[in-house]
C-alpha positions as MATLAB code, in Angstrom:
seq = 'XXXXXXXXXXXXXXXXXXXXXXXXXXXXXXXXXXXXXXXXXXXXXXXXXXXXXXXXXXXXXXXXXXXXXXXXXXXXXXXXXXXXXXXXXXXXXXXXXXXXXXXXXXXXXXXXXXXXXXXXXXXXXXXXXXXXXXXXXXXXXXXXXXXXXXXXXXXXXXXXXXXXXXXXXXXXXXXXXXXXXXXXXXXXXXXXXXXXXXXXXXXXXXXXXXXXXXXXXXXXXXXXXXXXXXXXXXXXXXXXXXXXXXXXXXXXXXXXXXXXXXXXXXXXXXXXXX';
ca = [
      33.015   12.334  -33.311;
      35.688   10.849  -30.802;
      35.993   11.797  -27.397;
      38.931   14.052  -26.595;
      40.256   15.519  -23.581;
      40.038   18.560  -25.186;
      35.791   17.876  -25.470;
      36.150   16.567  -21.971;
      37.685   19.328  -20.549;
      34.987   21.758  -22.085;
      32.304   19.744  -20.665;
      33.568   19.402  -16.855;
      34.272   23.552  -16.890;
      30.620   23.997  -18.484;
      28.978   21.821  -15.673;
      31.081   23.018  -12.776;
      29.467   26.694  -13.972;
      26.509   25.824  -14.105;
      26.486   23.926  -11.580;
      28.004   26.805   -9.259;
      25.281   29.392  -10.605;
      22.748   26.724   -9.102;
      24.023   26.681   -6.102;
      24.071   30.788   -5.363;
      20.566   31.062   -7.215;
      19.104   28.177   -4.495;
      21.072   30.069   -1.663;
      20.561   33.662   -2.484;
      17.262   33.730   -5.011;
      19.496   35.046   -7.948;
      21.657   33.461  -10.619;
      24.668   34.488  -10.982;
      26.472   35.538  -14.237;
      28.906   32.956  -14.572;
      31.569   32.726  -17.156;
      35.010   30.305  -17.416;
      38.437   30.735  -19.255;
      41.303   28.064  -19.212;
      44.832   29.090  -17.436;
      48.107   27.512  -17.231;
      48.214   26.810  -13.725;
      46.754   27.484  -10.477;
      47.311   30.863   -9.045;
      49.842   31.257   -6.606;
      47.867   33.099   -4.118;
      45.200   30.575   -3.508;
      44.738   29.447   -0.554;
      41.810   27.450    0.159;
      42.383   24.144   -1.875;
      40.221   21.254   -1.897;
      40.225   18.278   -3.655;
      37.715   16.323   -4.433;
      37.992   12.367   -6.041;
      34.597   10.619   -7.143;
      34.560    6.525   -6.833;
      34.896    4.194  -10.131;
      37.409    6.662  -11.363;
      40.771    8.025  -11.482;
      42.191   11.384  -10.106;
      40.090   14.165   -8.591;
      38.531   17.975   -8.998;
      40.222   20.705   -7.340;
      38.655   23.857   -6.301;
      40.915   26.551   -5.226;
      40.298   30.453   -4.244;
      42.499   33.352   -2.788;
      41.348   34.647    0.709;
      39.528   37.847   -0.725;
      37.602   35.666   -3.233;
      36.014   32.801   -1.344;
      35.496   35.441    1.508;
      33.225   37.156   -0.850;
      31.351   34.182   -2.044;
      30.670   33.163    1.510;
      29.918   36.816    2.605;
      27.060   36.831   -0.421;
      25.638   33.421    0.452;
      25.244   34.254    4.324;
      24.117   37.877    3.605;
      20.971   36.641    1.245;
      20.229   34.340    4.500;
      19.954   36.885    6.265;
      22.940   36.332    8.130;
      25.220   39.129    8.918;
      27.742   37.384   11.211;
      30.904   37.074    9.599;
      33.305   35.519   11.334;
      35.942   33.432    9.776;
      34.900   29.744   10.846;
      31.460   30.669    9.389;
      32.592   32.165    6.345;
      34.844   28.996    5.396;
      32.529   26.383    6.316;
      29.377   28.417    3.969;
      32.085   28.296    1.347;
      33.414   24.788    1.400;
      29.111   23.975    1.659;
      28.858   25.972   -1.511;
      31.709   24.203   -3.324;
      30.471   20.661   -1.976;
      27.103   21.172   -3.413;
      28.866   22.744   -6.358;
      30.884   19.372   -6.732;
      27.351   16.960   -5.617;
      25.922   18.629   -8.457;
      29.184   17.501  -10.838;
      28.751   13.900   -9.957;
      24.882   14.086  -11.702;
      26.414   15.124  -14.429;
      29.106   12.401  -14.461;
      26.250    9.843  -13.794;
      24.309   10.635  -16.853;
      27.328   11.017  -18.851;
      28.433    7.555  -18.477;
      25.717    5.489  -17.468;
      26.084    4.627  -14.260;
      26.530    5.627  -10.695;
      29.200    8.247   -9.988;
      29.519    9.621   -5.914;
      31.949   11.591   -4.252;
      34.576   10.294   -2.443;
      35.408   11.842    0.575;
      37.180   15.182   -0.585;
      39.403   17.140    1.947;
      41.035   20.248    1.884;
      44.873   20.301    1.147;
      47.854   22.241    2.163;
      49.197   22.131   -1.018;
      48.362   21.188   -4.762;
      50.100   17.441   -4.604;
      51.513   18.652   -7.957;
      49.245   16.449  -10.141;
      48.606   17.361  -13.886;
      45.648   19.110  -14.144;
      43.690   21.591  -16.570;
      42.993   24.340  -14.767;
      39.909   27.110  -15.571;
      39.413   30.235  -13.770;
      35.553   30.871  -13.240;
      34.176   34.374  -12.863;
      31.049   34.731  -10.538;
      29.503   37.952  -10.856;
      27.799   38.079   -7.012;
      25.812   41.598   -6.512;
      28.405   44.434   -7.187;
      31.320   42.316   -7.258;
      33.411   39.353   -9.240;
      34.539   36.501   -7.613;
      37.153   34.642   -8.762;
      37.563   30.770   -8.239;
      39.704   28.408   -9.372;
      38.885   24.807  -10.670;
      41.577   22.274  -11.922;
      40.662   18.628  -13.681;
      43.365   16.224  -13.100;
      44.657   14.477  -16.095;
      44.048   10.843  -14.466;
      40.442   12.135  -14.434;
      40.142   13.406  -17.581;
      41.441   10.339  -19.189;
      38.941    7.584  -16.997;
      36.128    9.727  -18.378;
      37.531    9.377  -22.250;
      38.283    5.599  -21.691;
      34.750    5.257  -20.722;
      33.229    6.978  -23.354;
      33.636    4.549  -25.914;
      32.131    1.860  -23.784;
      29.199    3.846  -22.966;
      28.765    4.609  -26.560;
      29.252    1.542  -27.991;
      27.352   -0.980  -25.646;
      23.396   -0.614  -25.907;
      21.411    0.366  -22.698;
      20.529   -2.052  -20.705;
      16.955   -2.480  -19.694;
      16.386   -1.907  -16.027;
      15.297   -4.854  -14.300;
      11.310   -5.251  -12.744;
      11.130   -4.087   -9.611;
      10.090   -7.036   -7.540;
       6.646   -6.107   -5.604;
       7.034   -5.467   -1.879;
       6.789   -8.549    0.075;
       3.355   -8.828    2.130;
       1.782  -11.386    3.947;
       0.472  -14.227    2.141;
      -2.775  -14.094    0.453;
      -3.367  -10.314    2.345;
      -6.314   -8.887    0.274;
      -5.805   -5.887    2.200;
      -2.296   -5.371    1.578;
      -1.849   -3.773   -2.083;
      -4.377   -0.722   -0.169;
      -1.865    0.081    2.020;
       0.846    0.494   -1.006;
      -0.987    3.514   -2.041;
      -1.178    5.318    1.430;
       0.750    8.199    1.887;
       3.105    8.849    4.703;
       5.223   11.995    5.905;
       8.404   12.485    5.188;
      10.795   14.671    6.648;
      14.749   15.204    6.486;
      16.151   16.597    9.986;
      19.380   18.421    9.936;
      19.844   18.440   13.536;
      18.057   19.219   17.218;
      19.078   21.879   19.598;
      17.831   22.276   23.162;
      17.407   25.780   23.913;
      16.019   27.465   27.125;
      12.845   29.796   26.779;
      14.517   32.957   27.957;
      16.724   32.828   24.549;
      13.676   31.480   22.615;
      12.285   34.632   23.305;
      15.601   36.565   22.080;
      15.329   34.766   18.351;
      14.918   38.054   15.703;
      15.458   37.715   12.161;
      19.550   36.694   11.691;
      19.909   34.711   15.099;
      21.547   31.480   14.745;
      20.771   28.150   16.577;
      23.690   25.883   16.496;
      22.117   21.841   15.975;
      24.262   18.833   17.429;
      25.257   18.026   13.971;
      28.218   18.765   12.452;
      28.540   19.569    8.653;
      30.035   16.443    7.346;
      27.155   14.405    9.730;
      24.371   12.393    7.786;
      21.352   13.715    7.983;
      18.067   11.618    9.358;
      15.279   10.556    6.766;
      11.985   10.633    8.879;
       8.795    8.548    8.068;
       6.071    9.314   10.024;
       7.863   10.330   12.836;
      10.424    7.413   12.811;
      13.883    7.789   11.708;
      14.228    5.087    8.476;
      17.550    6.027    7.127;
      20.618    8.621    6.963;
      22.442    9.901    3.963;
      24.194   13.446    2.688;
      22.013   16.442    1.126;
      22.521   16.854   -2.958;
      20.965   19.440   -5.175;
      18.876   17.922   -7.629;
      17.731   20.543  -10.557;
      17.866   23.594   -7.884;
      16.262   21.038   -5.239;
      17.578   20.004   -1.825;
      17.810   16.330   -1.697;
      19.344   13.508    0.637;
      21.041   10.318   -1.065;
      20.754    7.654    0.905;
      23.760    5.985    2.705;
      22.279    3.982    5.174;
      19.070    2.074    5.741;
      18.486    1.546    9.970;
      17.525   -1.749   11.497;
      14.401   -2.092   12.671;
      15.685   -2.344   16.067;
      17.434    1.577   16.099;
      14.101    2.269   14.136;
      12.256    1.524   17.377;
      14.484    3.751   19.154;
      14.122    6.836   17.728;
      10.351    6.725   17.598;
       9.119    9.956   19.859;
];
């Protein structure tokens, strides 16, 4: 059966539900009831728009919300942490975090679709919808006691790179993944291939924070302890305690993960050793 943006369409609102019911059940312990309808439009009293492009294709995702609604889903996600602090700067960042891994999770899907890598771009929040076409779906989040209502529109441009790329996909066989070449060792090391098979720590740190004993002592259930990293910073992958790379947390199947963005030389790696 042919691709169709129709099909297309259908698929992208399926995985950006699901992929949003992942998200709350990973943050608050629950799955949310999650359920999508098309619209004509974007609702004129959202407010919080954010677009979001992925690389190797045209146009972009756009996730939109009125205040009361994205308020809400942050509110749930910081009150199942434990967090009871709700002031505005903390409710928009949980919210744009819950969209970004909403939108993370997208691009797996996108990967597997068409056979190769798919990342996001950057992403921003707008001012205004640049007036692009888009189909646009309303998604229904049933959070505790209450519905949320959020907004999702698929530009056209993006719709159509994924049916162009369908066929190809389809139509070309998959191609067998090359042998990994063996880590290089010394020469003629009969010791070598032992230490392939030791296992090392690894650890992902989201930030540091210096903080004097007296407030230490303070920390009850709910405190916060603001790190020197900001949201959009890379987080550190740490091998036995040396920092060997940075990348961006993803959700992988309900999982925290990091992609990798940026392997360190082995000159910073010396730095950062404790």
């Amino acid at each position: 059966m042919p691709t169709t943006r129709a099909s297309i369409q259908k698929w992208l609102s399926g995985e950006l539900a699901s992929r949003l019911a992942a998200v709350f059940e990973m943050m608050a312990g629950e799955s949310p009831a999650v359920e999508w309808e098309p619209v004509s439009a974007a609702p004129k009293e959202a407010t919080l728009l954010w677009r979001q492009p992925y690389s190797g294709l045209e146009g972009s995702v756009w996730v939109t919300a009125a205040d009361a609604d994205w308020n809400a889903a942050a509110a749930h996600a910081l009150r199942a942490a434990g967090v009871e602090e709700n002031d505005p700067a903390s409710l928009k960042s949980t919210y744009i975090e819950v969209a970004g891994q909403a939108l993370s999770g997208l691009e797996q899907s996108l990967s597997g679709r068409l056979r190769r890598e798919i990342t996001r771009n950057g992403g921003k929040e707008e001012a205004e919808l640049a007036g692009e076409h888009a189909a646009w779906i309303v998604l229904h989040l049933k959070l505790g006691e209450a519905v949320v209502n959020l907004t999702a529109g698929f530009e056209t441009a993006l719709i159509d790179a994924i049916v162009e790329a369908e066929p190809e996909q389809a139509g070309a066989a998959k191609p067998k993944p090359a042998a990994a070449a063996p880590p290089a060792g010394p020469p003629d090391s009969k010791t070598f291939d032992l230490l392939l098979e030791v296992e090392l720590p690894v650890s992902v740190s989201f930030g540091r924070a210096q903080v004097p004993l007296k407030d230490v002592l303070k920390l009850t259930t709910g405190s916060i302890v603001e790190l020197n990293r900001a949201v959009s910073d890379p987080v550190e992958v740490i091998v036995n305690n040396c920092v060997i790379a940075r990348g961006e947390v993803v959700v992988v199947e309900g999982n925290f993960g990091v992609r990798i963005q940026q392997v360190i030389s082995r000159q910073e790696r010396l730095r950062t050793l404790d």
